[in-house]
C-alpha positions as CSV (number, residue, x, y, z in Angstrom):
1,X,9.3,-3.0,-9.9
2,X,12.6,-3.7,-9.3
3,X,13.1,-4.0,-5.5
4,X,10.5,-4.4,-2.7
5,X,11.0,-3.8,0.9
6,X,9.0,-5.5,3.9
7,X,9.2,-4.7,7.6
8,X,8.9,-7.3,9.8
9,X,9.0,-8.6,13.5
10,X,7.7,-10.9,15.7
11,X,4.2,-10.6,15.4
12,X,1.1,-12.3,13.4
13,X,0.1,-9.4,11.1
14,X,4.0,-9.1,10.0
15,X,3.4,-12.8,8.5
16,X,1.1,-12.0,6.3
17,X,2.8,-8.9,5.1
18,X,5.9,-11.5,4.3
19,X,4.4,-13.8,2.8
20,X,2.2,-11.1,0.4
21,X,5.5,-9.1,-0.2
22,X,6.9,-12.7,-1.5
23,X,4.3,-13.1,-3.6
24,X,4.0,-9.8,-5.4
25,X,7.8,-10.1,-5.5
26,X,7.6,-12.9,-7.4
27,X,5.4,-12.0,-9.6
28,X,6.6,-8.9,-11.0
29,X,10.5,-10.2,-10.8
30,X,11.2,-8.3,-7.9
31,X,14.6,-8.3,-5.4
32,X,12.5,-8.6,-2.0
33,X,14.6,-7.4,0.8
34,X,13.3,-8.2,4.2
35,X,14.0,-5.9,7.2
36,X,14.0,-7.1,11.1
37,X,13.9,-4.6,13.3
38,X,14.1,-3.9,17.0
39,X,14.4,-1.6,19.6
40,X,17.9,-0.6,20.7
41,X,19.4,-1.6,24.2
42,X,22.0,-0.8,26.1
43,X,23.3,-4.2,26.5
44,X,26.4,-5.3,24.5
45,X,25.7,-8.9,23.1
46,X,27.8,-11.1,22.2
47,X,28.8,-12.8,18.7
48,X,27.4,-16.8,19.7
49,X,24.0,-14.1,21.1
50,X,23.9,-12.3,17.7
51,X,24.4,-15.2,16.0
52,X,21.2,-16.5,17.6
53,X,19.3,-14.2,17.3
54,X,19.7,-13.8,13.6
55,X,19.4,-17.4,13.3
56,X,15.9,-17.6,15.0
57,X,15.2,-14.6,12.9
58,X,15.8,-16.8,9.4
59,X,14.2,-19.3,10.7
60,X,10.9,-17.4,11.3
61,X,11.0,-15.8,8.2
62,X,11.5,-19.1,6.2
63,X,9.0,-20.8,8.4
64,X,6.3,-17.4,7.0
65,X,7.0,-18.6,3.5
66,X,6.9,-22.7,4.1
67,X,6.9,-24.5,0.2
68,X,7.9,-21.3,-1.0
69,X,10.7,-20.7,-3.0
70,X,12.3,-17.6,-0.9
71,X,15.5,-17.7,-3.5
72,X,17.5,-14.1,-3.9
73,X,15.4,-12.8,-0.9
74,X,17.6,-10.7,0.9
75,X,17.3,-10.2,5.0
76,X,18.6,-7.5,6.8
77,X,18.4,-7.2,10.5
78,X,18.7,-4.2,12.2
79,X,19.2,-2.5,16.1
80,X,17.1,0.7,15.2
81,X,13.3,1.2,15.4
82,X,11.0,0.3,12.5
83,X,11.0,3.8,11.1
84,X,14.5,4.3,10.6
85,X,15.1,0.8,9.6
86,X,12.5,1.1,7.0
87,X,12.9,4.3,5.6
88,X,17.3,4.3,5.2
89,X,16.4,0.6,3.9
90,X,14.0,2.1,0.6
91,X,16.4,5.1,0.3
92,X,19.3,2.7,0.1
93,X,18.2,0.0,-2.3
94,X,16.0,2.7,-4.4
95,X,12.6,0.6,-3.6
96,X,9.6,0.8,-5.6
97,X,7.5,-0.4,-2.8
98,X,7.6,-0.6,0.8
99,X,5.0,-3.8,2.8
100,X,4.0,-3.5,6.6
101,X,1.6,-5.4,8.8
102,X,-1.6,-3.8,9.8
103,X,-1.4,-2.6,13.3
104,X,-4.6,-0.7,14.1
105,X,-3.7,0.2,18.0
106,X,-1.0,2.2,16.6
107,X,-1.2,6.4,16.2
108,X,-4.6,8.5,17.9
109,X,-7.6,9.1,16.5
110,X,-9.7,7.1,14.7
111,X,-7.9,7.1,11.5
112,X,-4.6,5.7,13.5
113,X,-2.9,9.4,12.6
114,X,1.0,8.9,13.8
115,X,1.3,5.5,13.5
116,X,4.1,3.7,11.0
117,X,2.3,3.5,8.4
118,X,1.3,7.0,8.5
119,X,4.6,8.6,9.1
120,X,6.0,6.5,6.4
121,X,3.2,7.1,3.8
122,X,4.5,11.1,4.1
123,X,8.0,10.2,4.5
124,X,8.5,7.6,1.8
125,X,9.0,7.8,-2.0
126,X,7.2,5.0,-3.7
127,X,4.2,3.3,-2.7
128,X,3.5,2.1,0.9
129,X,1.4,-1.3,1.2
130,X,-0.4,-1.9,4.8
131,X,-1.6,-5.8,4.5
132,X,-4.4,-6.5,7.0
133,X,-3.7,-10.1,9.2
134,X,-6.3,-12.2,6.9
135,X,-4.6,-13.9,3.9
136,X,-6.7,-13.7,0.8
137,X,-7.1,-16.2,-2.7
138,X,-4.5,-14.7,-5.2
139,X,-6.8,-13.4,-7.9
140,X,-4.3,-11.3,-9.3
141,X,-7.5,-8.3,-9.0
142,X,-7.1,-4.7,-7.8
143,X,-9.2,-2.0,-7.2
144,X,-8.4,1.5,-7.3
145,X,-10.2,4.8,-6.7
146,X,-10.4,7.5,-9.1
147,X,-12.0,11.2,-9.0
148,X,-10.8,12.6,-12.3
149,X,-7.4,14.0,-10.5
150,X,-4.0,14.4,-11.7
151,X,-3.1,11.9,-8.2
152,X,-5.6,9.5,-9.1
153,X,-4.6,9.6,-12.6
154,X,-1.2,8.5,-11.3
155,X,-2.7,5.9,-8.8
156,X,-5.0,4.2,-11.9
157,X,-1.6,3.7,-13.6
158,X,0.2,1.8,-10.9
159,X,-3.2,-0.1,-10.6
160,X,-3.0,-1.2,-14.0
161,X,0.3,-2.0,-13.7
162,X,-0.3,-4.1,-10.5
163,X,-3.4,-6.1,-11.9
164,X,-1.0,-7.0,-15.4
165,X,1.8,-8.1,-12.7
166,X,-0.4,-10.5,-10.8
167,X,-2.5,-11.8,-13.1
168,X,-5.9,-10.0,-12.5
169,X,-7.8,-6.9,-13.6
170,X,-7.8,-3.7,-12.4
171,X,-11.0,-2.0,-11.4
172,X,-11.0,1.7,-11.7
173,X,-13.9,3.0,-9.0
174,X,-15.6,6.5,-9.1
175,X,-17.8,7.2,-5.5
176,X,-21.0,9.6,-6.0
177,X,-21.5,11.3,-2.8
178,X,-24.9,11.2,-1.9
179,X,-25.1,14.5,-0.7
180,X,-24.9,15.6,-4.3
181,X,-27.9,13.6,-5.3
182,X,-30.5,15.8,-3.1
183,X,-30.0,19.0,-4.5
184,X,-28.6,20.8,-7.9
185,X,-25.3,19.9,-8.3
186,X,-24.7,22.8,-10.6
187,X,-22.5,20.1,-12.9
188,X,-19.6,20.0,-10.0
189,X,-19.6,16.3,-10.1
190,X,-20.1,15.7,-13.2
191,X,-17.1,17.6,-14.4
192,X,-15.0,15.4,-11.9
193,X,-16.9,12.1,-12.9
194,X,-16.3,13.1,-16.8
195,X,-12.4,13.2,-15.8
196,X,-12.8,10.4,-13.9
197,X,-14.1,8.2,-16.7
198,X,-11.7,10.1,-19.3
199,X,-8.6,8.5,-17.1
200,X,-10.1,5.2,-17.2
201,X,-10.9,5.5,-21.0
202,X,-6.9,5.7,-21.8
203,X,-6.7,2.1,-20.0
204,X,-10.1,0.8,-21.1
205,X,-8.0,-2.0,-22.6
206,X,-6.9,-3.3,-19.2
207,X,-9.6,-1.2,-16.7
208,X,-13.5,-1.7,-16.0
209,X,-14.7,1.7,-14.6
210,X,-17.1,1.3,-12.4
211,X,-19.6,3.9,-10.6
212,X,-21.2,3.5,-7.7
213,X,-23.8,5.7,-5.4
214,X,-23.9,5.7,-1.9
215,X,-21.9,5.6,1.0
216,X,-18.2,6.4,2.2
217,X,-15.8,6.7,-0.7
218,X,-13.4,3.8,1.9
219,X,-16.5,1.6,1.9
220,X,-17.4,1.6,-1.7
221,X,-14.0,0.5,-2.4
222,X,-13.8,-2.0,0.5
223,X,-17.5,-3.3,-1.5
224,X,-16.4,-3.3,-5.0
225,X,-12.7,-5.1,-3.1
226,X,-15.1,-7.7,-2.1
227,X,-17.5,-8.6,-5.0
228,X,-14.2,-8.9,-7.1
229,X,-12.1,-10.2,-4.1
230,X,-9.3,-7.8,-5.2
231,X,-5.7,-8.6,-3.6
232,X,-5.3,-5.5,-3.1
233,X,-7.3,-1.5,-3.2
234,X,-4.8,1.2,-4.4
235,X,-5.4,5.5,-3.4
236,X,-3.3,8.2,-4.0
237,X,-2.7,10.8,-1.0
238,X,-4.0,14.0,-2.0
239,X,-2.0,17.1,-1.4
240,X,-4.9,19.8,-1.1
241,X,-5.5,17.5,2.2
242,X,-2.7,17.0,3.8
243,X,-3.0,20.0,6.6
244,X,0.4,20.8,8.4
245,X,1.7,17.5,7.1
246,X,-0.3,15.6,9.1
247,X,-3.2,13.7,7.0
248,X,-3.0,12.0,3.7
249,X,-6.6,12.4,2.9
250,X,-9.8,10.9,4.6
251,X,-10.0,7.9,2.1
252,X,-6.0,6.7,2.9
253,X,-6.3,8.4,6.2
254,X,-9.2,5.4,6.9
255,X,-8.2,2.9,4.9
256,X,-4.8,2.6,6.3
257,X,-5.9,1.9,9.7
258,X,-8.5,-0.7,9.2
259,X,-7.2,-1.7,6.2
260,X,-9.9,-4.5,4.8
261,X,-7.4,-5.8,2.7
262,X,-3.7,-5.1,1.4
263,X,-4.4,-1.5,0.6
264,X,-1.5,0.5,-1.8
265,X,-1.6,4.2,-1.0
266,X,0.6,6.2,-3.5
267,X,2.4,9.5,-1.9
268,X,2.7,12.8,-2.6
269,X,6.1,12.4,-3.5
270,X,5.5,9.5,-6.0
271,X,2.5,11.6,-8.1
272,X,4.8,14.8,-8.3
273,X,7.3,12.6,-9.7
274,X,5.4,10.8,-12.3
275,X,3.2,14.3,-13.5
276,X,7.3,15.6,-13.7
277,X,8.5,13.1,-16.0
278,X,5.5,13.4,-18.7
279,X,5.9,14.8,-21.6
């Protein structure tokens, strides 16, 4: 990673995105580039108001990351909506990853569908990150859901990446629907669990697979998050469900808006781009 983005304003669940941004920033060498944004008005203010106002911005953003060396970071503050701001900010500077705060009354529905981080998880390029209020202990782990697909392939390799970065070990997490336990499968998950255990077997190095039965695919990660106190659960949007453009897929779909903790979803756009460049 060579740049990181982070969107932030005045509230509670922007600190914690800050300060996680910082740290992940750090820790893989990282320009971070923070990016205030606000609604426009139609008032004209003047230079000693601007001057203010991006004062009180600094010092909120330094006050975030107290006894932390915020050297190199760069701070941008900008009169458009967050959107805009944060999109034409990871276009310009190429990002490899984008950070927001959790904000679960955004969007409708129960899976927060139209909200920020939705619009941006189909709109950006590289990864989006959605960090949750709560600040966890830096363990350096991640977790990451697999199914034996090309976009989970993809998602197990910035995973990997992520867990080498911080420090940790990545966890590479197949969910058995239970439905498949109460009748004769016919083999159809065990082709897709074979896969799944074949894309963790090129990283077995770096990767503990991990099955587990039971339960929504979103909880079973949250679970395995938690007995490993992962940093942060990576999932890849899958194309097959993303229907008129509006959903990512029911595991990002849920996980984005209640995030339980910092949760990585890689987009379309990101997994075409990787399977492109292979050999």
């Amino acid at each position: 990673m060579k740049n990181i983005i982070v969107g932030t304003d005045e509230s509670t669940e922007s600190a914690n995105a800050v300060r996680f941004a910082h740290r992940l920033a750090k820790s893989v060498s990282a320009r971070l580039v923070m990016v205030e944004s606000s609604k426009p008005t139609s008032t004209e203010h003047s230079p000693a108001e601007l001057g203010d106002y991006e004062s009180s911005v600094k010092e909120r953003l330094a006050g975030w990351l107290a006894g932390k060396d915020a050297g190199g970071a760069e701070i941008v503050i900008v009169d458009v909506p967050a959107r805009p701001a944060l999109l034409g900010a990871a276009n310009r500077t190429e990002a490899d990853a984008v950070v927001i705060g959790s904000r679960q009354t955004e969007g409708f529905t129960k899976m927060g569908i139209g909200s920020l981080a939705h619009q941006l998880a189909h709109e950006l390029e590289c990864p989006l990150i959605v960090v949750p209020p709560t600040e966890l202990a830096p363990t350096g782990n991640v977790v990451v859901g697999i199914d034996g697909s090309d976009a989970s392939r993809v998602a197990l390799q910035q995973a990997a990446d992520m867990a080498d970065a911080l420090g940790g070990t990545a966890y590479a997490v197949y969910a058995i629907k239970d439905i498949y336990t109460t009748f004769n499968s016919a083999g159809y998950y065990g082709k897709e669990e074979q896969q799944a255990r074949s894309e963790a077997d090129e990283h077995a190095d770096r990767v503990q697979f991990i099955e587990r039965l039971g339960g929504r695919t979103e909880h079973i990660l949250a679970d395995v998050a938690d007995e490993h106190g992962a940093e942060v659960i990576v999932v890849s949007a899958r194309d097959r469900w993303s229907i008129g453009g509006l959903f990512l897929g029911e595991v990002p779909d849920h996980l984005l808006h209640e995030p339980p903790r910092p949760v990585m979803v890689i987009p379309h756009t990101v997994t075409e781009a990787a399977l492109a460049s292979e050999p």
